[in-house]
C-alpha positions in Angstrom: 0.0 0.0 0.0 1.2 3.4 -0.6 2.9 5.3 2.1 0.4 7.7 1.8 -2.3 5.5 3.3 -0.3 4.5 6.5 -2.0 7.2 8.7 -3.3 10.8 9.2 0.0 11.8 10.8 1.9 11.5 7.7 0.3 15.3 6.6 2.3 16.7 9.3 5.8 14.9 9.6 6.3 14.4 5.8 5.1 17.8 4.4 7.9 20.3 4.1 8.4 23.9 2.5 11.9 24.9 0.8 12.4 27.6 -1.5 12.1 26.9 -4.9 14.8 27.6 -8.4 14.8 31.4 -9.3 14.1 34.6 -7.4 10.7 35.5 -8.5 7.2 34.5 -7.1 6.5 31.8 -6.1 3.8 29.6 -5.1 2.8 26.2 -2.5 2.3 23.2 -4.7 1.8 19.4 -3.7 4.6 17.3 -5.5 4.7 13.9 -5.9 8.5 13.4 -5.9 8.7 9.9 -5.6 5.8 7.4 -6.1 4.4 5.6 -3.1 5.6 7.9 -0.8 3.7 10.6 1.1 3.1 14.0 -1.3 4.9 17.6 0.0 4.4 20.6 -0.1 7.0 23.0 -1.4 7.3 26.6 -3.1 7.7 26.8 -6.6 8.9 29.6 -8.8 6.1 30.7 -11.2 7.2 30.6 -14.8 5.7 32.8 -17.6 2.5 32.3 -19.7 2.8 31.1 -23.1 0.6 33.3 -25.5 -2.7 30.8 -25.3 -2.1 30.3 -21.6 -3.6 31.2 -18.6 -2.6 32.0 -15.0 -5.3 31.1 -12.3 -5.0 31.5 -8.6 -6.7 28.5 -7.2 -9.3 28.5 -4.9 -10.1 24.6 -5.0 -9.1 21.3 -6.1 -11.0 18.1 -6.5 -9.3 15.0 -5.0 -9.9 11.7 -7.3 -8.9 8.8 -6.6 -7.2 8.8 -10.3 -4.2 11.3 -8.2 -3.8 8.5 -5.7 -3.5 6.1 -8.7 -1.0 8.3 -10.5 1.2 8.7 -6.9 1.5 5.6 -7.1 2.5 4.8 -10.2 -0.7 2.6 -11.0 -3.1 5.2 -13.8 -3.1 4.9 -17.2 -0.8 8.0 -17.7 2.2 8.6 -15.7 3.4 11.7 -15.6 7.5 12.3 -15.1 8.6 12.6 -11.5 8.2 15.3 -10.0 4.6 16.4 -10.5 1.8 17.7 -9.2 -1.6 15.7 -8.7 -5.1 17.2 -9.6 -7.3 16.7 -12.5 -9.3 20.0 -11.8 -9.5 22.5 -10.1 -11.9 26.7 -9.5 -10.0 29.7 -9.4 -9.9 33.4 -10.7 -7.6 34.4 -13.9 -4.2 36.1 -12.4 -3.1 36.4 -16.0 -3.7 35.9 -19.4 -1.1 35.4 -22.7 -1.4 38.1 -25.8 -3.4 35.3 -27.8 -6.3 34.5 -25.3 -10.1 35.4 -26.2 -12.0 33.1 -23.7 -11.2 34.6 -20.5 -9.7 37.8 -18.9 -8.4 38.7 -15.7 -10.8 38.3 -12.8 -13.1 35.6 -14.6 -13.8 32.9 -12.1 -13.3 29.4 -14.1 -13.0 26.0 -13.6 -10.5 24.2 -15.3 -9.3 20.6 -16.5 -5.3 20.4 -16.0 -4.2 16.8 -16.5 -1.7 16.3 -13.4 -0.9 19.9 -11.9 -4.4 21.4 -10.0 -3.3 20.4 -6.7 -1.2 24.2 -6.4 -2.1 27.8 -5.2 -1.6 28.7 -9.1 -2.1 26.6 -12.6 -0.5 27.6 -15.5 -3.7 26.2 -18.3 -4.2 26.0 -21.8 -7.6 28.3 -22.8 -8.6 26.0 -23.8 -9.2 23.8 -21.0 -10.8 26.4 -18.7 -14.6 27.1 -18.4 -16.1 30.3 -17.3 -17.9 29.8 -14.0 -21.9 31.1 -14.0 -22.6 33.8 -11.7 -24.5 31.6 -9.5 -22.5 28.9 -9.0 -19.8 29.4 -5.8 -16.3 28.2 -6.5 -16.4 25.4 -3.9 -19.4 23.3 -5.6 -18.1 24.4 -9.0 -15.0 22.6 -8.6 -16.7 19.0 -8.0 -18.1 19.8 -11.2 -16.0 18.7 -14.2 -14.7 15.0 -12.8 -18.0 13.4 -11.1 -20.3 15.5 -13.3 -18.4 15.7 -17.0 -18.5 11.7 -16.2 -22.2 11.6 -15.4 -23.2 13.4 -18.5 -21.2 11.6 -20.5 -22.1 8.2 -19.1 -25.8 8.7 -19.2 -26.3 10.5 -22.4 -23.6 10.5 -24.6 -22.9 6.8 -23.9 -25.7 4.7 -22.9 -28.1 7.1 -24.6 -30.5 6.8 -21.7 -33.7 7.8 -22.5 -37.1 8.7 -21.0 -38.7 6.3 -18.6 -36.0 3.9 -18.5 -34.3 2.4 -15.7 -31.1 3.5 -13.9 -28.4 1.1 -11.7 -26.0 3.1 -9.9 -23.3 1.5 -7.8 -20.9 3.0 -5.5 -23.6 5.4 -5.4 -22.8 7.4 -2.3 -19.3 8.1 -4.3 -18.7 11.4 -6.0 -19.7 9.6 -9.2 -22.7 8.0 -7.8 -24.1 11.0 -6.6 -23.5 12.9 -9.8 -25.2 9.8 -11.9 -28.5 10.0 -9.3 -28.5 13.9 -9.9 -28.1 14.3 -13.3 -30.6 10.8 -14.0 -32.6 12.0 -11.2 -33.3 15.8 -12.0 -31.9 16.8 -15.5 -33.6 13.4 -17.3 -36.6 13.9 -15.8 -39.0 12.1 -17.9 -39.1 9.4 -15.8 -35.9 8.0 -15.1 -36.4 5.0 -11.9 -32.5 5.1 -10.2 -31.7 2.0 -8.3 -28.8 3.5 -6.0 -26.1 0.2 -5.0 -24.2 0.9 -2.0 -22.2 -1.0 0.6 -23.9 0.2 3.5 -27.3 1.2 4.7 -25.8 4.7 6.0 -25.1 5.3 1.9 -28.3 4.1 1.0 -29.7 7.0 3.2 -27.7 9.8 1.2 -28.5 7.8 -2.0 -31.8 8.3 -1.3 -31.9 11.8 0.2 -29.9 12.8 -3.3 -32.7 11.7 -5.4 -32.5 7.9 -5.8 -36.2 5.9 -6.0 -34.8 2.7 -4.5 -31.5 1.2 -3.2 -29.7 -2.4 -2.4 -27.4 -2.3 -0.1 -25.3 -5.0 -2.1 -22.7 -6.0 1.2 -26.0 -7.9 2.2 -26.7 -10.2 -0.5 -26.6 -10.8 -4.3 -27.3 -7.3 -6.3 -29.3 -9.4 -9.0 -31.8 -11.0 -6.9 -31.9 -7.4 -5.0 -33.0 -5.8 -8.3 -35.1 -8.4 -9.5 -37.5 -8.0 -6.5 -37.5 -4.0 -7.2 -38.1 -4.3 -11.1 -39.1 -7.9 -11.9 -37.4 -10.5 -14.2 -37.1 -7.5 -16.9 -34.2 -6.0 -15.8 -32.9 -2.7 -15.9 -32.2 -0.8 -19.2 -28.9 1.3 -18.1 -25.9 0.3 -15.7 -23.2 2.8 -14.5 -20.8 0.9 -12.7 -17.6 2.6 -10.9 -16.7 -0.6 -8.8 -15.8 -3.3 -11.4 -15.2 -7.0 -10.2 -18.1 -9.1 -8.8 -20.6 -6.1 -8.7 -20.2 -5.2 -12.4 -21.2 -8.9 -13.4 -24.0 -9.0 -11.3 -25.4 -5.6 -12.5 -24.5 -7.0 -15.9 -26.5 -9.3 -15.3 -29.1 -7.7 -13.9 -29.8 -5.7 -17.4 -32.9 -6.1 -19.4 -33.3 -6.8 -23.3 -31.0 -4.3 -25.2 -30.0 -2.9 -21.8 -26.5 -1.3 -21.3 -23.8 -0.6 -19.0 -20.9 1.6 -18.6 -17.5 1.1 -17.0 -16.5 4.0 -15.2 -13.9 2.6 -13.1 -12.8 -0.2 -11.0 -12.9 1.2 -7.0 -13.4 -2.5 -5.9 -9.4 -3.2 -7.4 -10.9 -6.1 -9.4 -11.1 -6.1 -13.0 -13.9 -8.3 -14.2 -14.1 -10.3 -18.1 -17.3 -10.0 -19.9 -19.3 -13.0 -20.4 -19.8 -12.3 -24.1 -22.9 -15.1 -24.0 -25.0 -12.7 -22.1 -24.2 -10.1 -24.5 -25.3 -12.0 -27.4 -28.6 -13.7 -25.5 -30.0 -10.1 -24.2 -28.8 -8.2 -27.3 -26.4 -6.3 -24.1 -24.0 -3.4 -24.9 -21.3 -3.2 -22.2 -18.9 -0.3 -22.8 -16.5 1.9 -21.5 -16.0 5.4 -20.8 -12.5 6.9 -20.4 -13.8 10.6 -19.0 -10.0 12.4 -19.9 -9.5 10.6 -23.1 -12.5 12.7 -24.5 -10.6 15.9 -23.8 -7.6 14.9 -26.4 -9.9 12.2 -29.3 -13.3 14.3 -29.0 -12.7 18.1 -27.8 -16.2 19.4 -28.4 -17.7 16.4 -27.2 -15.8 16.8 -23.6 -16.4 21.0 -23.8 -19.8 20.2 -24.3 -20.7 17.9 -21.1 -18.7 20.4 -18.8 -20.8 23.8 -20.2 -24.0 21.5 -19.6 -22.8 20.6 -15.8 -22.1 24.2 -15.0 -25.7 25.3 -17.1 -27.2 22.6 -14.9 -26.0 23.8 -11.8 -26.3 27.2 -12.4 -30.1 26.6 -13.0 -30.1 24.5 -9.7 -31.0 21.6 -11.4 -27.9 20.0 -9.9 -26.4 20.0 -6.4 -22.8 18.8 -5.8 -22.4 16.9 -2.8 -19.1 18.2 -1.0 -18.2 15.4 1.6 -15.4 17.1 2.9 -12.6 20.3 2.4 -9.1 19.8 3.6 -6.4 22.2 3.4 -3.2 22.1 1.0 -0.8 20.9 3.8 -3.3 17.7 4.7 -3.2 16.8 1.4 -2.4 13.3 2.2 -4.8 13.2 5.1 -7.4 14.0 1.8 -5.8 11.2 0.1 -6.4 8.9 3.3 -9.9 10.1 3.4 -10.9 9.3 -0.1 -8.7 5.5 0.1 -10.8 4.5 3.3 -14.1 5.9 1.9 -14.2 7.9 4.9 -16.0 10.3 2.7 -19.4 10.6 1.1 -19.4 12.8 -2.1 -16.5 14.6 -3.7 -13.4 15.8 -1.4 -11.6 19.0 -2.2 -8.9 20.6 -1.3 -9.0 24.5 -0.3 -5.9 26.6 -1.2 -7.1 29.5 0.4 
């Protein structure tokens, strides 16, 4: 297990400050300097905007567990040591490069950053930042892009769900979870029936409060024969699974005729094969959704779910659940938090 994981006093005797290269400003960023070990935070010398770049002052950072993956050398992309975890991230433009339109200085934005959010400044493409509704507060508009861009994506880009059709959530107290039951729940409103799967009856509460019709509480029995009695021998028509393993075959199996399901992510550490029989006897689709892939093979496609999250929330269709805010220096308490699932809804990080 990463070192990061061992306790909540890591936060204090590992984190350290030292002044960074150069003798201009400088900010406090988390660095992952070695992988497996705890993070640290230390001063870093600001460097200058490129002309499409932007300069934002960071208010908040989501934690995902995606930066625990990539600390430890385990994600998909690996970024070269030393680097700074967090995926995104709501701030204010500090600056902007002679050849940016999108934003000026003052905007509040949200923005999508790869591997470097987790910092009191980001240096971003334009490209990648979105301008943050009047409405919407910084804190609930940096859950936003992760758990919400996901949810959109998952439920109508993806599995094309459509009115009056049945929704299975699991891990649905996560950030994800929640952000599937609130956009099924409230922004596809024709109907939509979401069966929230948790691992605990506590979950199933929240799952509940946050919109969800029923819930299985699948630590107690099998998740098939839990649906079954809530919707028959049909089935239900749309899966969004974040957990992988055992629970993704049984909601794969608990789909109806021509149902589908979506692979967010595998929480559970399991990584289950696909029975291609019961895709063939049900007519089943089972696919996959890679939320940060869509940024570099389908740009207007990724722009498009993140404008609709903010839109949605800045018509109060939507309601990010914030479980909890820790400060930059207990950064790795926050990685603790979100490892022992200590936390319902998204965790952030305040840099301010």
């Amino acid at each position: 297990m990463a070192a990061v994981a061992r306790g909540p006093w890591l936060s204090r005797a590992w984190l350290c400050r030292r002044a960074g290269p150069g003798c201009g400003r400088h900010y406090r960023a988390a660095l992952c300097a070695e992988l497996k070990q705890p993070l640290a935070i230390e001063e870093v010398a600001s460097r200058p905007v490129r002309p499409h770049e932007v300069r934002v002052d960071v208010h908040f950072c989501g934690v995902n567990f995606a930066d625990i993956l990539v600390c430890r050398g385990q994600y998909q992309e690996k970024p070269q040591l030393p680097f700074t975890p967090g995926m995104e991230f709501s701030g204010t433009v500090l600056e902007t490069g002679t050849d940016v339109s999108t934003v000026k200085e003052g905007d509040r934005v949200i923005g999508v950053s790869g591997f470097n959010g987790m910092a009191e400044e980001c240096v971003i493409d334009q490209k990648t930042l979105w301008q943050i509704p009047e409405r919407v507060p910084l804190r609930e508009a940096a859950a936003l892009p992760v758990s919400y861009g996901t949810a959109v994506l998952a439920l109508e880009h993806r599995a094309r769900t459509r009115p009056g059709e049945t929704v299975l959530v699991t891990a649905a107290a996560g950030a994800t979870g929640l952000a599937v039951i609130d956009v099924a729940t409230n922004v596809l409103q024709a109907q939509v029936f979401v069966i929230a799967a948790t691992g605990s009856d506590e979950k199933c509460k929240l799952a509940m409060q946050k919109g969800a019709q029923s819930t299985v509480n699948y630590s107690q029995g099998s998740l098939k024969e839990a649906v079954r009695k809530l919707v028959g021998s049909a089935g239900v028509n749309v899966a969004i699974d974040t957990v992988g393993g055992d629970v993704f075959l049984e909601a794969l199996r608990s789909l109806a005729w021509e149902g589908r399901i979506v692979v967010v992510g595998f929480a559970g550490g399991n990584i289950a094969s696909v029975p291609a029989n019961l895709l063939l006897l049900k007519n089943i689709s089972a696919m996959g959704l890679y939320w940060g892939r869509y940024k570099e093979q389908s740009f207007p496609v990724f722009s498009r779910t993140l404008s609709s999250a903010l839109q949605y929330c800045q018509q109060g269709r939507i309601q990010p659940h914030i479980g909890a805010v820790f400060k930059l220096e207990e950064v790795n308490d926050a990685f603790l938090h979100v490892i022992q699932r200590k936390s319902t809804g998204k965790v952030l990080i305040s840099l301010k």
